[in-house]
C-alpha positions as CSV (number, residue, x, y, z in Angstrom):
1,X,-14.9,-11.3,13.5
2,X,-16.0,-7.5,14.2
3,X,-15.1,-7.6,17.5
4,X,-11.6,-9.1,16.6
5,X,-11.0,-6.2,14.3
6,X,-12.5,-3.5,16.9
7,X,-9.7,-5.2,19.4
8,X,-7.1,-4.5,16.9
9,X,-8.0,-0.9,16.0
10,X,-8.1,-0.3,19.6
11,X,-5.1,-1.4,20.0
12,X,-3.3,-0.4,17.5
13,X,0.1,1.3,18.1
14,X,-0.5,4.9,17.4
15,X,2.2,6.2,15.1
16,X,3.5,10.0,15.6
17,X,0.5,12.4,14.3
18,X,-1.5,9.6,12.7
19,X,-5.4,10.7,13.1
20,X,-7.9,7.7,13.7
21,X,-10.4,7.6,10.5
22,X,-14.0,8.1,12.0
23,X,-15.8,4.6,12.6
24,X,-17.8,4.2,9.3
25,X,-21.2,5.2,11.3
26,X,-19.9,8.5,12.1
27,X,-18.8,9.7,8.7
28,X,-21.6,10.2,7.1
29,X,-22.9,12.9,9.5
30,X,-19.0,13.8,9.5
31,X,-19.2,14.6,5.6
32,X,-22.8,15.6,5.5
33,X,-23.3,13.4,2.9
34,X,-24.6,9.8,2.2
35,X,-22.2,7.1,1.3
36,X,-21.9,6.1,-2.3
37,X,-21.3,3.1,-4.4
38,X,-18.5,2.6,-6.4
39,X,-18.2,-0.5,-8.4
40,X,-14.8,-1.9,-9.0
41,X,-12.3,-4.7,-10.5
42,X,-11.3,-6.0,-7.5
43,X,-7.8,-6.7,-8.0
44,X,-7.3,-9.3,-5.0
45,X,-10.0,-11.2,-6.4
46,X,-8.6,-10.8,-10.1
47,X,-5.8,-13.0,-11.1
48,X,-7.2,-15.1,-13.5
49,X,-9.7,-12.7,-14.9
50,X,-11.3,-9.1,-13.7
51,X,-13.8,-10.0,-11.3
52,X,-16.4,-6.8,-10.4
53,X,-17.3,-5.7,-6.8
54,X,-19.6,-3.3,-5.4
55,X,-18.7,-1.2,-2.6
56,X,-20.0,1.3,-0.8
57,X,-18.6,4.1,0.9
58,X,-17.3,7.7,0.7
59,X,-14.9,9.8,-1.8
60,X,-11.6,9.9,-0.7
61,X,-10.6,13.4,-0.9
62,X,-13.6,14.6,0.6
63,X,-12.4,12.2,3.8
64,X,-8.8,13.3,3.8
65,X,-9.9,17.2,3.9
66,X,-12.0,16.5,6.7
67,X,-9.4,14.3,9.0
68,X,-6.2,16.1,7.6
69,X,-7.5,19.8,6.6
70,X,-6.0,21.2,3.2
71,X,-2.5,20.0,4.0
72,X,-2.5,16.5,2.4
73,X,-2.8,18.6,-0.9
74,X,0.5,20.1,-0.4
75,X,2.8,19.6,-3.0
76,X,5.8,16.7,-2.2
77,X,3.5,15.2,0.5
78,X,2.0,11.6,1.0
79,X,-1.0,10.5,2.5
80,X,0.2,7.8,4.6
81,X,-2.9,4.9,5.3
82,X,-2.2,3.2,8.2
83,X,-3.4,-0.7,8.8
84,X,-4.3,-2.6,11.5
85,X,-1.9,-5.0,10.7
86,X,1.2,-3.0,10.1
87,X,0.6,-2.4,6.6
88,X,1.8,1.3,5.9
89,X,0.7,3.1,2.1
90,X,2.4,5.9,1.4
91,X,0.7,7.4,-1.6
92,X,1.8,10.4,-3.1
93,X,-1.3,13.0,-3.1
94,X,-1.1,13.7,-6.5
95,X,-2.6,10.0,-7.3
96,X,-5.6,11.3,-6.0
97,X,-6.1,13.8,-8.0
98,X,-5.5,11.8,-11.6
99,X,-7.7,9.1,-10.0
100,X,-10.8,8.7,-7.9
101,X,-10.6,7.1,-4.8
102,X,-12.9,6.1,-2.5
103,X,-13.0,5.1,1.3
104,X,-15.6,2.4,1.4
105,X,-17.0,0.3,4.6
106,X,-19.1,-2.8,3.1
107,X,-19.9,-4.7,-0.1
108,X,-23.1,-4.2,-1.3
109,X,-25.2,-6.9,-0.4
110,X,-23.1,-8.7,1.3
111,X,-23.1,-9.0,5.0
112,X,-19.7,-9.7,5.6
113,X,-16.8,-6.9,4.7
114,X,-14.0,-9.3,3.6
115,X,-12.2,-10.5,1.0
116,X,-10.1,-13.6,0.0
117,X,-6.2,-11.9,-0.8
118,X,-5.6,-14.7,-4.0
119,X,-1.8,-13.8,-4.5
120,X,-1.1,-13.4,-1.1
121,X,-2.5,-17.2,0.0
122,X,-5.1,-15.7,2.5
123,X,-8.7,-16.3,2.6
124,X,-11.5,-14.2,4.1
125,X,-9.3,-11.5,5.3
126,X,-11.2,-8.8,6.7
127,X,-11.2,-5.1,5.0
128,X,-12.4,-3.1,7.8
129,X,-12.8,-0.4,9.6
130,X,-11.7,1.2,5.8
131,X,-10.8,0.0,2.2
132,X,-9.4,2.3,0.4
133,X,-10.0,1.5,-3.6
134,X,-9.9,3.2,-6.9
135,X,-12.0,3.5,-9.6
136,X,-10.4,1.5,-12.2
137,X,-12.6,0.3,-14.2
138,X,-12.3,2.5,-17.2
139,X,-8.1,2.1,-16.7
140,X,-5.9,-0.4,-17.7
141,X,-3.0,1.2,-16.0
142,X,-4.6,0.4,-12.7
143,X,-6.0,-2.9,-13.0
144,X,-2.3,-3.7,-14.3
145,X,-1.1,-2.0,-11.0
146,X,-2.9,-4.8,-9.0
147,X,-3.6,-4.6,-5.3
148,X,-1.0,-1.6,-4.8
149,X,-1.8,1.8,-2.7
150,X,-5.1,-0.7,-2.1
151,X,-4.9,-0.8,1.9
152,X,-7.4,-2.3,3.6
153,X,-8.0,-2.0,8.0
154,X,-7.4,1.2,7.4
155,X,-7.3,2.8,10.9
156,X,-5.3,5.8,10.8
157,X,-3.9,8.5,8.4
158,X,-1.1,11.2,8.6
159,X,0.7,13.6,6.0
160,X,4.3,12.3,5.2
161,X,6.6,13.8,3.6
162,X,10.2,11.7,5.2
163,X,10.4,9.6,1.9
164,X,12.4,11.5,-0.4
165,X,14.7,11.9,2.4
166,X,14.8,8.7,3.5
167,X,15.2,7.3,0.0
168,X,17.1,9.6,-2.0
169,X,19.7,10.2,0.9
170,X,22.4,12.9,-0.5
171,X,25.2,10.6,-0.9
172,X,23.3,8.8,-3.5
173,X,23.0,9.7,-7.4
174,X,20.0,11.6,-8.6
175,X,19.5,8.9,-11.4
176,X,18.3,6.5,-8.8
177,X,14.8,8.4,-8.3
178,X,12.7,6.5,-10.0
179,X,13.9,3.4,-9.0
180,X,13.5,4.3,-5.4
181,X,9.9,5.1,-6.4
182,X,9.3,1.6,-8.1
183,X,10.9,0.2,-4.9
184,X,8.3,2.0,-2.4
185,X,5.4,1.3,-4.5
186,X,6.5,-2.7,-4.4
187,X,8.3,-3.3,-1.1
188,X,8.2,-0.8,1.6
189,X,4.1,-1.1,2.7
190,X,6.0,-4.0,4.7
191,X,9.3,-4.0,4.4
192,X,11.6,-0.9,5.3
193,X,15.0,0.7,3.2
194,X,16.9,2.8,5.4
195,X,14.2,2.7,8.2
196,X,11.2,3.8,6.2
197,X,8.2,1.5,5.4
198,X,6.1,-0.5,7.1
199,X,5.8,-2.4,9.9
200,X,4.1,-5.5,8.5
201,X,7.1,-7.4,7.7
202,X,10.1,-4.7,8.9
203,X,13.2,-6.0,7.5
204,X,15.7,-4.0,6.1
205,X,16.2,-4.4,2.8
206,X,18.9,-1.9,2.3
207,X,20.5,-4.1,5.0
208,X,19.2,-7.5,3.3
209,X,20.5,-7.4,-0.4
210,X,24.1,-6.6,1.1
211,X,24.5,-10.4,1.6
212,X,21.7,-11.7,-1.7
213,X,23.5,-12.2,-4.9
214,X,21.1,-10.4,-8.0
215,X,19.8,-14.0,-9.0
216,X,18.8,-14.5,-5.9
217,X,16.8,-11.6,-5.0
218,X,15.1,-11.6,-8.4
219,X,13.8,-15.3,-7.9
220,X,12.5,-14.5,-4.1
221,X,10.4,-11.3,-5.1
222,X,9.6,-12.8,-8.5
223,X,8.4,-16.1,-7.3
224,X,8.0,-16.0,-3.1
225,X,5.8,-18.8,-2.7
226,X,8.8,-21.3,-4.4
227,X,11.1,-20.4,-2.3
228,X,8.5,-20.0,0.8
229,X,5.4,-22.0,-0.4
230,X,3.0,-20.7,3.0
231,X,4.2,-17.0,2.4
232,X,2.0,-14.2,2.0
233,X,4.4,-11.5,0.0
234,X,3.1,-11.5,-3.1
235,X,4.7,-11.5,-6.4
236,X,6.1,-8.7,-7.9
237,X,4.1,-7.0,-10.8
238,X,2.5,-10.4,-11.8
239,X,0.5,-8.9,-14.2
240,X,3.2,-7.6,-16.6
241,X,5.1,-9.9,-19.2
242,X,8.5,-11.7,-17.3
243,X,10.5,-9.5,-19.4
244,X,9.6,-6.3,-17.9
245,X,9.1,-8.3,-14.3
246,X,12.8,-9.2,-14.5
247,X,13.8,-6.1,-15.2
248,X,11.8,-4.0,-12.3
249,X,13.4,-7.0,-10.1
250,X,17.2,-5.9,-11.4
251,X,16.0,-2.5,-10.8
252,X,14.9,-2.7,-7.7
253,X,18.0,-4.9,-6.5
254,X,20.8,-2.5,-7.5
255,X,18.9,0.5,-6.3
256,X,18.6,-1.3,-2.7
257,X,22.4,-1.9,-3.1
258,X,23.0,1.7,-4.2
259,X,21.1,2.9,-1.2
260,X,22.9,0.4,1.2
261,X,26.4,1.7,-0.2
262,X,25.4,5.5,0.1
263,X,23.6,5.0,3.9
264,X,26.7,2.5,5.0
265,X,27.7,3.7,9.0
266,X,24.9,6.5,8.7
267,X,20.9,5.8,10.1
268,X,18.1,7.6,8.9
């Protein structure tokens, strides 16, 4: 298993300015500092009830500093984590300063560095080189968050700052903000809108919902393993009553129709 995820990080396609996170052995003398341990609900793990994990690693911001310098901090910047699997989190840096984040590289006593993804129907999924996680156990606002702007094979990070571009083009009404922002928190770690996102799963979905009916669109991101039972896309906001689900689903929908009106004929 290590040496599969060492192929993969090698190999991984190097996106334009992305820096490679030091390999876990090296950033301790990197930081000057021991790693720590940071013990978690581990949302992945937590569907039916919190389940705790120990991890062990070092404090996000001190890592970002040293890979990105003071730029990251930069106000209307993202800290873009890339994965060895296409994954792509965009988090927007302020995050990391109402929360505490950590990039860790093992479970405490455990001698394997996986995990088993319960909502995404995949088992023993490994969470190296990097995890990033957040200390949520004192929140509810993030355990109701669930697995998001949780990347794991984290192998690379960049400052970003295309999304407000790419998702608040000019031709489309200012009231749509913070539905593009629910939409990029949800969908666009794999998908894409108006070619931003990630490259896990790179449809268009600007391009999709042009020929996806509202009822339609709500029951695939509500419920994706009934209409695909093997997928691994997992359900939007599952831990919020269906009222508000159906609503952030609505949301999401028109806003993706907004965008594919206002971007029609015109790439990003």
């Amino acid at each position: 298993m290590l040496a599969l995820v060492a192929g993969l990080w090698a190999g991984l396609t190097q996106a334009e300015e992305a820096t490679p996170l030091p390999a876990p052995l090296e950033m301790g003398s990197r930081l000057n500092s021991a790693a720590t341990d940071i013990r978690v609900i581990e949302p992945h793990l937590s569907v039916k009830q919190p389940t705790a994990v120990t991890y062990r690693g070092w404090p996000a911001k001190a890592v970002l500093d040293s890979v990105l310098g003071k730029g990251w901090r930069a106000k209307g910047v993202d800290v873009e984590v890339r994965a060895l699997d296409g994954y792509v989190s965009r988090i927007p840096n302020q995050r990391f300063e109402r929360y505490q984040a950590y990039f860790v590289s093992e479970i405490v006593g455990q001698s394997l560095f996986e995990v088993d993804n319960l909502e995404q129907n995949e088992k023993r999924i490994p969470l190296g080189p990097w995890y990033l996680v957040w200390d949520n156990t004192q929140s509810a606002a993030l355990q109701a968050e669930g697995g998001t702007y949780w990347p794991y094979q984290a192998a690379q990070v960049r400052i970003s700052t295309e999304r407000q571009k790419a998702l608040m083009p000019p031709r489309l009404a200012v009231s749509w903000q913070s539905a593009s922002e629910l939409t990029h928190q949800h969908c666009l770690s794999c998908h894409r809108a108006n070619g931003f996102g990630g490259d896990k799963k790179p449809i268009d979905l600007a391009e999709v919902v042009r020929g996806m009916r509202q009822n339609e669109f709500t029951r695939w991101v509500l419920s994706p393993s009934r209409i695909k039972p093997d997928t691994t896309m997992p359900a939007l906001q599952p831990r919020l009553d269906p009222a508000a689900r159906e609503r952030s689903a609505r949301e999401i929908y028109r806003y993706l129709r907004a965008l594919s009106a206002a971007t029609d004929g015109t790439k990003h």
